[in-house]
Structure formats: C-alpha cells, structure tokens
C-alpha positions in Angstrom: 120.8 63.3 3.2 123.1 61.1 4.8 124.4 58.0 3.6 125.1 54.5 5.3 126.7 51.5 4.2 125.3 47.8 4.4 126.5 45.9 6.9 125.9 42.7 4.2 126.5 44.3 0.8 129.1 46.7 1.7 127.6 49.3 -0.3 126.9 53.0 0.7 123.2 54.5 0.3 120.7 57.1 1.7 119.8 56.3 5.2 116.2 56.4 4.5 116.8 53.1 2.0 118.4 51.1 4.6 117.2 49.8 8.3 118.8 51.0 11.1 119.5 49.0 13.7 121.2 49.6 17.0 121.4 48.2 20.9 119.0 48.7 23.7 119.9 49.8 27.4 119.3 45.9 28.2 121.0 44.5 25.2 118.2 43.9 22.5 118.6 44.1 19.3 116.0 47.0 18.3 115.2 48.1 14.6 115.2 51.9 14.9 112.6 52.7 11.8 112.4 56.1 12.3 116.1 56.4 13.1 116.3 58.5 16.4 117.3 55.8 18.6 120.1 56.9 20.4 123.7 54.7 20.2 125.6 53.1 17.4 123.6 51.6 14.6 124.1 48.7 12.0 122.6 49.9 8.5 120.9 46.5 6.5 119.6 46.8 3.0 115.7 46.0 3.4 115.7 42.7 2.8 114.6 39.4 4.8 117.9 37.7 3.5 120.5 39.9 4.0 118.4 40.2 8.1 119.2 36.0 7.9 122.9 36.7 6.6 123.7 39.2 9.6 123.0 36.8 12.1 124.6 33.7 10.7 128.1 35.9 9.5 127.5 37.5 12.9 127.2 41.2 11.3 125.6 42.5 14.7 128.9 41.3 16.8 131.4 42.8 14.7 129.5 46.3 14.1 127.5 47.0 17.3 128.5 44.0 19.5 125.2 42.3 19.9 126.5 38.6 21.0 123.5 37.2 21.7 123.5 33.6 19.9 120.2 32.9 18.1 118.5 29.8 16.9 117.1 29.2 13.7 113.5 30.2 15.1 114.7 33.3 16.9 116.4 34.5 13.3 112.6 33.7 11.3 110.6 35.2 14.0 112.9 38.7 14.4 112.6 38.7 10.5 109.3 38.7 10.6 108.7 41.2 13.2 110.8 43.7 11.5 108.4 42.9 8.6 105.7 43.6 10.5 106.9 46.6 12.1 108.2 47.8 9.0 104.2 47.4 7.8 102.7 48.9 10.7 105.1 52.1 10.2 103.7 52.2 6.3 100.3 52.6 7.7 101.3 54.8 10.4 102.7 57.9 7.9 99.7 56.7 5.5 97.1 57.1 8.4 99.1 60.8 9.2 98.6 62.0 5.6 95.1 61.1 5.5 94.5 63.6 8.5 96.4 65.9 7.6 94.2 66.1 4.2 96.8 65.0 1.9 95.8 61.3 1.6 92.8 60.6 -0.3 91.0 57.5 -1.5 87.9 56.9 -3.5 88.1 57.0 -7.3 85.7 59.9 -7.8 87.7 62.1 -5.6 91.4 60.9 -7.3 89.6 61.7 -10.6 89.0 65.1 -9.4 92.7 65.9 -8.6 94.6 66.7 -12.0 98.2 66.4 -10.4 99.1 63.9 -7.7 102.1 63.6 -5.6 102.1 60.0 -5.3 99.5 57.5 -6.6 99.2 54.2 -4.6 97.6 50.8 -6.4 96.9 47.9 -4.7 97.7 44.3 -5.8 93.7 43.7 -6.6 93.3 46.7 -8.7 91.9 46.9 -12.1 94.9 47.2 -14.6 92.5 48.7 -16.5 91.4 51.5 -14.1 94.9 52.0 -12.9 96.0 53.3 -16.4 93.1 55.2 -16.6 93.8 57.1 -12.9 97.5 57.5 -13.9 96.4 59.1 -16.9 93.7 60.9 -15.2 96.1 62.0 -12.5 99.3 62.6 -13.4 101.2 61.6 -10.4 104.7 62.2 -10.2 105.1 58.4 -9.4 103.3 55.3 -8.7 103.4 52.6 -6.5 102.2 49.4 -7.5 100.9 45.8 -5.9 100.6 47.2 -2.4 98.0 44.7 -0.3 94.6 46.7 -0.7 93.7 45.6 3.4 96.9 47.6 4.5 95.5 50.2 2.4 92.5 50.2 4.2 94.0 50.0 7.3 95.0 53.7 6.6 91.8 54.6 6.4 89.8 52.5 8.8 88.4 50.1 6.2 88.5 46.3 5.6 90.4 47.2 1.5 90.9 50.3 -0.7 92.3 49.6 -4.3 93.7 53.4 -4.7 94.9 56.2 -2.8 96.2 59.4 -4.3 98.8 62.0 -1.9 98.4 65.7 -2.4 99.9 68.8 -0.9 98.5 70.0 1.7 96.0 73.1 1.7 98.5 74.5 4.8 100.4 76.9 3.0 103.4 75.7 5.4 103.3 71.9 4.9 106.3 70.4 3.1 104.7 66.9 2.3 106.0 65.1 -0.9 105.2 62.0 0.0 108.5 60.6 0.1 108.5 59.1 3.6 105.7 56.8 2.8 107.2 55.9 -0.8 110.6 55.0 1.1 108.4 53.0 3.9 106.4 50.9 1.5 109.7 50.3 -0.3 111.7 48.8 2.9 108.4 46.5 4.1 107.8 45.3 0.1 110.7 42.6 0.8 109.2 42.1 3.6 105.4 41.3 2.6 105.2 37.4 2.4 107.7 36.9 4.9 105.7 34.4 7.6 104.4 36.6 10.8 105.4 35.4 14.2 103.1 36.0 17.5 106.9 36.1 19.4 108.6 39.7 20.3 105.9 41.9 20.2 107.4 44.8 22.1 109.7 45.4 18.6 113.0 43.3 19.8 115.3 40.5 21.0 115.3 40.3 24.1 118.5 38.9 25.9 116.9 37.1 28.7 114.7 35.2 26.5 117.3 34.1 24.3 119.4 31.3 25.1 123.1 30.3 23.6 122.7 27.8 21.0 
C-alpha cells in the first residue's frame, strides 16, 4: 500500500489513513475519499485541525495551488462537510457489507457467529453486553463509541447498538472489513465537528468564494 505524507505533520503514512485532496476542472477544492480523483492530491491527517491549519499556513497553495482565499466561515463550513462526507462514506461501505451478507446486526444473530471480522459498538451500548459479545464473538477487532443512529443508518433503522462483519458465503469475496474500519477512523475526528447546510455538492467552489 502506498504511502503519503501530511501536508501539516510532515509525516509519511498509508494512503488509506490520510484524506486526499486534490483540484477540480473549475478550481474547487474536492476531498477525494475514495482516492480516484484524477490530478495532483494534498494528503491531510484526518483531523478537523490540521483541515483549519492548511488553510491558514496556506498548505493547498504551496502543494496543489488552490489560491482561493477563505474566510473564517468558509474554513468551519468545508470542515464540516468533509466531516460529513467522510460520515456518509462510513455508512455507504457499511450499507455494501450488509447486502452483500457480511454485515449483520441483532444480538441473537452476533451471538450466533463464533469468529467475527470486525465487531462494531455504538456509544449507547451496554458495557456490560459489549464484553459479553466480544467474548462471545471473538472478533479480530473492535470498534468502539460509534453513534448508534449512523449505525442504523446502515441498516435502514432510527439506532443499532451492535453490528458484527463476516466473510462472505461467496467463495470469491475478499472482505476483511478494513475499508470500513479505516472509514470510521478518518470521520471519528470528525464527529462533533458542527454541520453546515453550505457546499453540498462536496466542495469549494471558486465563484462562490470571495478574497478576504
């Protein structure tokens, strides 16, 4: 796997740890999440500050010459859209696995699987029935203090409290579960970050941006 340095920390890591981001055909500033954007991209360690610090030491200029200037509210409400697209990513490879049969929620039917992949635990769990599951289970890691709605948004319901990942039945299917381990790691940062109704479409748009 390749690896990418931080524009802010100046430190190399796996791709799949960082955020891409890279320039559109009409100048915005677009974070590339599943990476397959074409042009040349920044790398940013997932985290709302270090998105704050790019902007203000001008990281975007000097590595993919964005010059756009940006307020104050421009910076908070693209920080909060890439928290909110880095959410609605989370769900999407969660929603995926759960229709390709290798996401499954419902205590009964966790308590039924010996060995997960992956065991996901929402922040209103029961401590408690957590242990129990992970003892029950077995999975090969744990993620913890994920918002139980987002976990029902997976699964077309208001909150879940667990979901368990295991291999597919297709004797073909690679899933480990990593890309929805390294998704709810990048949005995590992200989770109480304030949402903005500004930017929708998933950038910065140049012509709605003024010099400052």
């Amino acid at each position: 796997m390749a690896k990418r340095t931080c524009i802010i920390t100046g430190e190399a890591d796996h791709s799949s740890n960082l955020i891409r981001f890279v320039i559109s055909p009409d100048g915005s500033l677009v974070p590339d999440l599943a990476e397959k954007l074409p042009g040349r991209g920044a790398y940013l360690t997932p985290k709302p500050e270090y998105l704050r610090e790019s902007f203000k030491k001008k990281k975007f200029a000097k590595h993919i010459d964005f010059q756009q200037k940006l307020s104050f509210e421009e910076v908070n409400a693209f920080t909060a859209l890439v928290g909110i697209l880095l959410r609605r990513r989370f769900v999407e490879q969660l929603s995926l696995a759960r229709r390709q049969g290798c996401a499954i929620a419902g205590v009964g039917k966790l308590k039924e699987n010996a060995f997960l992949i992956g065991l996901l635990i929402s922040n209103d769990a029961s401590a408690r029935e957590a242990r129990r599951l992970e003892s029950v289970t077995s999975p090969k890691w744990v993620m913890r203090d994920i918002p139980a709605e987002t976990l029902g948004a997976a699964f077309g319901r208001n909150s879940i409290a667990y979901v368990g990942l295991i291999r597919s039945k297709n004797a073909k299917s690679e899933f480990d579960g990593r890309g929805i381990q390294h998704s709810f790691q990048k949005w995590k940062p992200f989770i109480h970050v304030i949402p903005c109704h500004k930017g929708t479409d998933g950038c910065i748009n140049g012509a709605d941006l003024s010099a400052k």
